[in-house]
C-alpha positions in Angstrom: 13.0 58.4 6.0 14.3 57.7 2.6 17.0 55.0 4.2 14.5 53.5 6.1 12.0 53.1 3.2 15.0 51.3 0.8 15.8 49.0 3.6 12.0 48.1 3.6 12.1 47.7 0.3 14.8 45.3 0.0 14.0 43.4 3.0 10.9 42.6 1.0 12.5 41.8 -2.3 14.9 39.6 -0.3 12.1 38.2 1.3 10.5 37.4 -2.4 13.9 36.3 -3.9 14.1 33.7 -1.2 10.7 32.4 -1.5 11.1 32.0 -5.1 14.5 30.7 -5.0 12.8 28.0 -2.7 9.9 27.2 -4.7 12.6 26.6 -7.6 14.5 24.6 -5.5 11.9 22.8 -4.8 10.5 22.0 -7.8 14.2 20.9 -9.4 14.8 18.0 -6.3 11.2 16.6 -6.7 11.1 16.3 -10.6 14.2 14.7 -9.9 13.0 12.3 -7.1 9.9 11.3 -9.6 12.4 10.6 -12.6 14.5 8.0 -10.2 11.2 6.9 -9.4 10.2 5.7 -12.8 13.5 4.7 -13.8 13.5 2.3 -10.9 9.7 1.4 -12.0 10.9 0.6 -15.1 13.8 -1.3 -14.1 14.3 -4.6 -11.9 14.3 -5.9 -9.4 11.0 -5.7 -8.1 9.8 -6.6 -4.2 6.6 -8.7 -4.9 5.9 -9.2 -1.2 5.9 -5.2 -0.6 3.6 -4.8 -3.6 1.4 -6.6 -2.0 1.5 -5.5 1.7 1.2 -2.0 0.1 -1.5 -2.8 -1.9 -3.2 -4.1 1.2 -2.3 -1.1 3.5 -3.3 1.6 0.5 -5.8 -0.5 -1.0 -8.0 -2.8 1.4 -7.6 -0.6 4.4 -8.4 2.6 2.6 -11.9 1.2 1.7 -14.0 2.3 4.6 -12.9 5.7 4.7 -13.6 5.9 0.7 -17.0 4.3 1.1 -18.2 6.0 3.8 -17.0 9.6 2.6 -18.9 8.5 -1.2 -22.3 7.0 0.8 -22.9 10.3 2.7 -21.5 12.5 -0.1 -24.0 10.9 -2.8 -26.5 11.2 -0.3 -25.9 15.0 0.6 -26.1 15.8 -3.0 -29.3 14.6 -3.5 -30.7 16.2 -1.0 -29.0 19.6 -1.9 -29.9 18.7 -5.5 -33.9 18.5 -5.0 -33.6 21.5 -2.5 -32.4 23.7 -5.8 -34.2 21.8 -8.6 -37.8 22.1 -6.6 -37.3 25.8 -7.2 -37.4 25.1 -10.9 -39.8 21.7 -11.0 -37.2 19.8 -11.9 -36.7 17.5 -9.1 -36.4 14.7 -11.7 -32.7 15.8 -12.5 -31.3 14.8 -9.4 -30.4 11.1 -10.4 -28.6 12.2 -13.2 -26.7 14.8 -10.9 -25.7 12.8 -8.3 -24.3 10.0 -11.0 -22.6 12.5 -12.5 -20.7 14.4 -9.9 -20.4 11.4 -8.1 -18.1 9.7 -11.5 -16.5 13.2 -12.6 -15.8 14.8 -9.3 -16.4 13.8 -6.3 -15.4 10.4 -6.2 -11.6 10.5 -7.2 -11.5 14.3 -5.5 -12.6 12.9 -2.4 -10.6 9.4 -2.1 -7.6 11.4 -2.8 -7.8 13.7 -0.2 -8.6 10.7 1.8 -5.3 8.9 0.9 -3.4 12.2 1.1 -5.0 12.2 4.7 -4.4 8.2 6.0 -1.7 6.6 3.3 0.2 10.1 2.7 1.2 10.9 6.1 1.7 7.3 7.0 3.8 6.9 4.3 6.0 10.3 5.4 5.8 8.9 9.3 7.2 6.2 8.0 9.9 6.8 5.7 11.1 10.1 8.0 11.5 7.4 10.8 13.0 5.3 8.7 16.2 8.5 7.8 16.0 9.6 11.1 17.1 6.2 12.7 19.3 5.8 10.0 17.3 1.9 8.3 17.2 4.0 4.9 21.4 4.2 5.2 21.5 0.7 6.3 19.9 -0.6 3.4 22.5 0.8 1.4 25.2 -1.1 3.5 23.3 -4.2 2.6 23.2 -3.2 -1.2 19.6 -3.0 -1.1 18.4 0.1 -3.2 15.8 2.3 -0.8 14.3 3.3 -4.0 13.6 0.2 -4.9 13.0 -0.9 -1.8 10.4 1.2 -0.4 9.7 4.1 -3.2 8.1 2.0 -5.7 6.1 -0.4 -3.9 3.9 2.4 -2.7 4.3 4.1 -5.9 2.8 1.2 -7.6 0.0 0.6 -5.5 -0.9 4.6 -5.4 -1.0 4.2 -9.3 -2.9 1.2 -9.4 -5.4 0.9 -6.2 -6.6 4.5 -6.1 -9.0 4.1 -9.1 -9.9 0.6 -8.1 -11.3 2.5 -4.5 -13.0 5.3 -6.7 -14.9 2.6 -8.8 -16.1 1.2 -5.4 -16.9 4.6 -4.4 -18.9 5.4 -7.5 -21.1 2.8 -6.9 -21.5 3.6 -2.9 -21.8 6.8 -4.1 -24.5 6.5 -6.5 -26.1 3.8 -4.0 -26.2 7.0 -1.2 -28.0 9.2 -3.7 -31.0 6.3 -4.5 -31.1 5.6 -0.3 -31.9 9.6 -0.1 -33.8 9.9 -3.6 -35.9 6.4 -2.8 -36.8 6.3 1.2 -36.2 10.1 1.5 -37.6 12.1 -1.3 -40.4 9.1 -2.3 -38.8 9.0 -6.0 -39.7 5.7 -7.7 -36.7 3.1 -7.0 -37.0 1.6 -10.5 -37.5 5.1 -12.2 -34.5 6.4 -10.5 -31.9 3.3 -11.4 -33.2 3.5 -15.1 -32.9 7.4 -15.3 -28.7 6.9 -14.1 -27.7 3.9 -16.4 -29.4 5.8 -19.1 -27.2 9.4 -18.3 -23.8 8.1 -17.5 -21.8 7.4 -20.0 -18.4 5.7 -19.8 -16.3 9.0 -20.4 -17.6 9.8 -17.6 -16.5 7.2 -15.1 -13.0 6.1 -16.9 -12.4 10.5 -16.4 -12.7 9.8 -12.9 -10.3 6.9 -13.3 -7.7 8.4 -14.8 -7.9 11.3 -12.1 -8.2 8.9 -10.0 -4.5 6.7 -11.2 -2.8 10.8 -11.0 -4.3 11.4 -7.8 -3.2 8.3 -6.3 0.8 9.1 -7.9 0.3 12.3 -6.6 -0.2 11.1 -3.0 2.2 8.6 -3.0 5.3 10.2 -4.5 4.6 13.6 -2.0 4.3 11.0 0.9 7.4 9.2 0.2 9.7 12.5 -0.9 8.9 14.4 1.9 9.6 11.1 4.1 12.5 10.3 2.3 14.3 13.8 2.7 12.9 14.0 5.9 14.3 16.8 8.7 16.4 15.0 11.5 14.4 14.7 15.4 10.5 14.2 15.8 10.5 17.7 14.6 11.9 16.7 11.1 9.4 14.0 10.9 6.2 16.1 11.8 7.2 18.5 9.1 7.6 16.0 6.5 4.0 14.4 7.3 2.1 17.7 7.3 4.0 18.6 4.0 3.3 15.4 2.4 -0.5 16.1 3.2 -0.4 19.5 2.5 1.3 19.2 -0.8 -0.5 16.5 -1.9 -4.1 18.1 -1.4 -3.0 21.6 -2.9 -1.6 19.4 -6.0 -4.8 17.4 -6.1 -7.0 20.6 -6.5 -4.7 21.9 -9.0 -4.7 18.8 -11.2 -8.0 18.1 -10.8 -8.7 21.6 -12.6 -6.0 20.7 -15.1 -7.8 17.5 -15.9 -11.0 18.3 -16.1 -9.9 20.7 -18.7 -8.0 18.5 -20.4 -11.1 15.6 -20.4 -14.1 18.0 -21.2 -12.9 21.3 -23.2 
């Protein structure tokens, strides 16, 4: 009984030891993946034409998703907003809630969950194709740096297009919340525009920015280290997509926290 409860016991710590050791293991190989990414940000040569076909394929084509995930979640908080505030008689709160979820929140939470979803699995598709056919090896062979080559470009356009889609989305945000507050709840159009330039302030949109320029680093470095050291076989690469998404969503939430703390303590 005694024997049998030790082994338990250290089949458990084991168990813990290994998870840990993991986790560590982890951690070490992707701090080091994002300090070769920065070095070779900092450093040329630079790929011009993949900038810009990434900032298209994170950028442009992320836009619908982003606006239509802000329009109906600006317009679901209004409604949920006046359903709580009628309780209290103070229904005419509601523009200033929805402009300032939308700008804090909301906006960059949502658009980087969206990128984690469309541009961070792409990206780890892509790249774990890319190792398991071996075109990542033969750029070395043609003294092309993969880093350089396909790391930064959507490192870049993570950094710099993610807060240009949450400004877009504040705005098609705040534009669901008047639909709902104007032809829904019969608030005053003009009432309701004056009462949310009057509340938000600017800390409160360039907070959303700046989570918005980590989120968007967040999504792209997860989707293109998970691609890069992607498994070998289909297999390989359908792990490294759903841990690029996964990682990059639990991160998101985390430094979402971490920022908010950091903006408004």
């Amino acid at each position: 009984m005694i024997s049998a409860l030790n082994h338990s016991v250290l089949l458990a710590c084991g168990f813990v030891g290994h998870v840990i050791m993991t986790a560590c293991a982890m951690i070490g190989t992707v701090s080091f993946f994002i300090w070769d990414t920065i070095r070779h940000v900092m450093t040329p040569p630079w790929y011009p034409v993949k900038i810009g076909q990434q900032f298209l394929s994170i950028g442009f084509f992320s836009l619908a998703v982003v606006g239509m995930t802000a329009l109906f979640s600006g317009m679901v908080i209004a409604l949920q907003s006046y359903t709580g505030f009628s309780r209290f008689n103070a229904e005419g709160a509601v523009a200033n809630v929805v402009v300032l979820t939308i700008t804090r929140e909301l906006a960059p939470v949502l658009a980087g969950l969206m990128l984690a979803a469309r541009v961070g699995a792409s990206i780890a598709a892509e790249l774990g194709t890319m190792r398991v056919t071996e075109q990542i090896d033969a750029l070395k062979t043609l003294n092309v740096n993969p880093m350089k080559y396909l790391v930064v470009p959507r490192v870049l356009s993570g950094l710099l297009m993610l807060p240009v889609l949450v400004f877009i989305a504040d705005i098609i945000g705040v534009m669901g919340g008047w639909l709902v507050g104007v032809y829904v709840l019969d608030f005053s159009s003009s009432s309701y525009i004056k009462q949310t330039i009057d509340f938000v302030q600017w800390i409160d949109v360039m907070s959303g920015l700046i989570k918005a320029a980590i989120f968007g680093l967040i999504v792209t470095i997860m989707g293109c280290y998970h691609g890069y050291n992607s498994g070998r076989g289909a297999q390989g690469v359908g792990r490294a997509t759903t841990n690029a998404v996964v990682s990059s969503a639990i991160l998101i939430l985390i430094f979402n926290y971490l920022l908010t703390q950091a903006l408004f303590s």
